[in-house]
Steps between C-alpha positions, in 0.01 A plus 500: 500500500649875400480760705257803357664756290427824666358800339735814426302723679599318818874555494652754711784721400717560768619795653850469515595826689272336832597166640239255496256563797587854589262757485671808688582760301867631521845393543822544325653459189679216578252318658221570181831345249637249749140363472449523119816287516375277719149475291695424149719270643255298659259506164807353332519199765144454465554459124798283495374268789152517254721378222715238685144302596383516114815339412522228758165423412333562912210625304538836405243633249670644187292839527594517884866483398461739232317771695743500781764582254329757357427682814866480587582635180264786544620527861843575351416712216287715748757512746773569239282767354466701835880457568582656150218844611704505800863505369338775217375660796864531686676560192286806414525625872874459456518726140254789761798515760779555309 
């Protein structure tokens, strides 16, 4: 018996600047990146470990195993894309102080 395919409508994207579970507003920097870290790497675990059952056969469901490694992929990209604003961001504040 396969597990039901869910709809789209039901997947969540994730917030990566707030840890999963906290609501509070606030905090620093390096807490809001240490935790976008923290969110990609553990979407890429999820992925590979999603991957390793397919292949060894411990009944994995093809579209289960694809899906996860899409959302790490999109985790990524989304991640890398807010790390590239950021960098544009400090470079541009660098060219106002000289």
């Amino acid at each position: 018996m396969t597990a039901p395919i869910r709809p789209i409508s039901s997947i969540e994207i994730p917030d990566l600047a707030r840890p999963a579970g906290d609501t509070a507003a606030g905090g620093t920097f390096q807490d809001a990146l240490t935790a976008a870290i923290q969110r990609v790497e553990g979407s890429s675990q999820e992925a590979s470990a999603s991957v390793e059952r397919f292949l060894s056969g411990e009944g994995e469901e093809l579209h289960t195993t694809v899906m996860a490694v899409q959302k790490a992929d999109l985790t990524f990209q989304l991640f890398l894309q807010a790390r590239n604003k950021v960098v544009s961001a400090y470079q541009e504040i660098m060219r106002l102080q000289m």
